[in-house]
C-alpha positions in Angstrom: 9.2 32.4 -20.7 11.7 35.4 -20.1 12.7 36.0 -17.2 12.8 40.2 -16.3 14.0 42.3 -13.9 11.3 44.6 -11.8 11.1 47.0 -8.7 13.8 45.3 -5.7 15.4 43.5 -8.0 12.5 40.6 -8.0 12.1 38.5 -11.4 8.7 38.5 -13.4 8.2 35.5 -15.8 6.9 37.0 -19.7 4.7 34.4 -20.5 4.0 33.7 -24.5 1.0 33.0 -25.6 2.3 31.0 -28.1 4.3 29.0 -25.9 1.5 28.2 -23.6 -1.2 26.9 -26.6 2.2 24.6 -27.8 3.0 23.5 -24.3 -1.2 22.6 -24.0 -1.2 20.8 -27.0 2.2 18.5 -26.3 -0.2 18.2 -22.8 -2.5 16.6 -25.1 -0.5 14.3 -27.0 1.1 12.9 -24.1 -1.8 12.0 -22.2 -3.4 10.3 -24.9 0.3 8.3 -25.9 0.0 7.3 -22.0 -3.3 7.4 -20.3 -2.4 5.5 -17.0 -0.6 9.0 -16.2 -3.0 11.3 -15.2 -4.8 8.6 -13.0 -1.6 7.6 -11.4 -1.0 10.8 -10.6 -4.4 11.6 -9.6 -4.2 8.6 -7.0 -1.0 10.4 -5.7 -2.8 13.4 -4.9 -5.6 12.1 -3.3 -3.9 9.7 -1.1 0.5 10.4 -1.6 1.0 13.9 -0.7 1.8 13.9 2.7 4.9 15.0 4.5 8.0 12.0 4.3 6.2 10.5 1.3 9.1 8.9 -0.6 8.9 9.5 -4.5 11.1 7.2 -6.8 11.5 7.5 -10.1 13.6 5.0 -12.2 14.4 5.4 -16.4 15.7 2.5 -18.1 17.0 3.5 -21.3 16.1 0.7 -24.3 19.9 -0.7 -24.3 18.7 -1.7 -20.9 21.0 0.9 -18.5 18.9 2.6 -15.4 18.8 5.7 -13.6 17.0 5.9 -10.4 16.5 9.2 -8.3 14.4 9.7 -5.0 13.2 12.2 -2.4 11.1 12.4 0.6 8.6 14.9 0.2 8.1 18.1 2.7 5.7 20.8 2.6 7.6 22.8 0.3 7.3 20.4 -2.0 3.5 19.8 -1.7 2.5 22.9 -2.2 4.9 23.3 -5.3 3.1 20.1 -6.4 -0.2 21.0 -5.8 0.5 24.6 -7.8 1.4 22.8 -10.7 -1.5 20.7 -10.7 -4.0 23.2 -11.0 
């Protein structure tokens, strides 16, 4: 996506066809190369996206080193959530 300038200086998103088939295709792949995502994720939605939820997420690299990041959820980020899950 390229970002352009339009009327009051707000920025429009060019979206490439192109682009979008790839992205749905790598979609694809990764879903079947890890199917307990999309109903982990479905579980969240139905019953984790609620105001002071606290998200976690941990990567721990194959030498055995671990990164760990969290936040506690607010509407803002629900409804950012929930737009990307359509």
């Amino acid at each position: 996506m390229n970002p352009q300038k339009g009327r009051k200086g707000e920025i429009k998103m060019a979206i490439n066809p192109m682009a979008l088939l790839k992205m749905k295709e790598r979609m694809s792949m990764f879903q079947q190369e890890h199917p307990k995502i999309r109903p982990f994720f479905q579980t969240l939605k139905e019953k984790a996206l609620v105001p002071g939820t606290v998200f976690e997420m941990t990567a721990t690299t194959p030498d055995g080193k671990s990164y760990t990041a969290n936040f506690r959820l607010t509407e803002n980020d629900i409804e950012t959530i929930r737009s990307l899950m359509k």
